[in-house]
N, C-alpha and C positions, 0 to 999 in steps of 0.2 A: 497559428503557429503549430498547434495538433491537430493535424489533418486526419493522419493516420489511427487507425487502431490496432493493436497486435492482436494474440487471441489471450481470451481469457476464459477463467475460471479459477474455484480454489475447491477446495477439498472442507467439508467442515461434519462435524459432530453433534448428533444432537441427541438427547440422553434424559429420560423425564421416572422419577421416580414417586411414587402414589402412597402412601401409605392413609385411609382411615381407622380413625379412631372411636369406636363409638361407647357412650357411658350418657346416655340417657337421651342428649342430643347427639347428630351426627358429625363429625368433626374433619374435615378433609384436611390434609398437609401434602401438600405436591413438594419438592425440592428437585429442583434441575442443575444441568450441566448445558452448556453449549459451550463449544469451540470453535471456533470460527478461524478459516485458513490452519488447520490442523499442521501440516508440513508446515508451515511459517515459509510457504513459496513467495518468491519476489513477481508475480507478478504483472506481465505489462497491461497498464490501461492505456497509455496515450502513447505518442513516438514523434518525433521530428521528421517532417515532411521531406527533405531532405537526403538522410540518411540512412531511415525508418528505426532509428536508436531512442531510448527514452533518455539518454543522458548527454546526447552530442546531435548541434546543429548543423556540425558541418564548415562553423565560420571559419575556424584558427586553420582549417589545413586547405582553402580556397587564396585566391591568391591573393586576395584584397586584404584575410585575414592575417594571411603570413606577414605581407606588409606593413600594417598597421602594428603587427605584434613587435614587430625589429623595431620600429619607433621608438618603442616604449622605453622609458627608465630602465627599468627592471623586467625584462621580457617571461622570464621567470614567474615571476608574482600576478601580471598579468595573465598570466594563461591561467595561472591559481584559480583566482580570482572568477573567470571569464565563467571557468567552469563549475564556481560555486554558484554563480549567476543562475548556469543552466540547469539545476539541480532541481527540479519539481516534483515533491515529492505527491502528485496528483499521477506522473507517472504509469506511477505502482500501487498495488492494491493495498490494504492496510495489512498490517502485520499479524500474526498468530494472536487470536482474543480469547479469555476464556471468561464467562460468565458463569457465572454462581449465583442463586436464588430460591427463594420458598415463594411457597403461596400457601397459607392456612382462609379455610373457606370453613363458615360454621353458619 
């Protein structure tokens, strides 16, 4: 169904702070920063073969889909629906991370 791939990349940060300590033995404290996807960009991993869109296959507006869709009860709700379906959020890249951590080494 994901044939395609768009381009990718993300932007991220990475930030490492050292301080020792020493008082008889030698005491290391690292304390970091990473950010990962800095901009919080929505980046595309995958796409519909189709249309080369990460969110639309392409069905509802072919003709088999418009048809199918006029069937329905609620043609409305359907199309709702069709398109929470399509929703993968494998897509897109993961969202803005920020990690925070020590490391004490003695």
């Amino acid at each position: 169904m994901q044939a395609c791939h768009g381009p990718s990349g993300s932007t991220s940060l990475d930030r490492d702070f050292t301080y020792k300590i020493s008082s008889g033995r030698e005491l290391g404290i690292n304390a970091y920063v990473q950010v990962l996807n800095l901009l919080n960009a929505r980046n595309i991993n995958g796409v519909y073969r189709a249309t080369g869109n990460p969110d639309d296959d392409g069905y509802l507006n072919s003709a088999l889909g418009l048809n199918f869709t006029e069937q329905q009860n609620s043609p409305a709700s359907f199309t709702e629906y069709y398109a929470m379906k399509l929703w993968d959020p494998t897509n897109w890249q993961l969202p803005r991370r920020i990690r925070l951590g020590v490391r004490v080494n003695f």
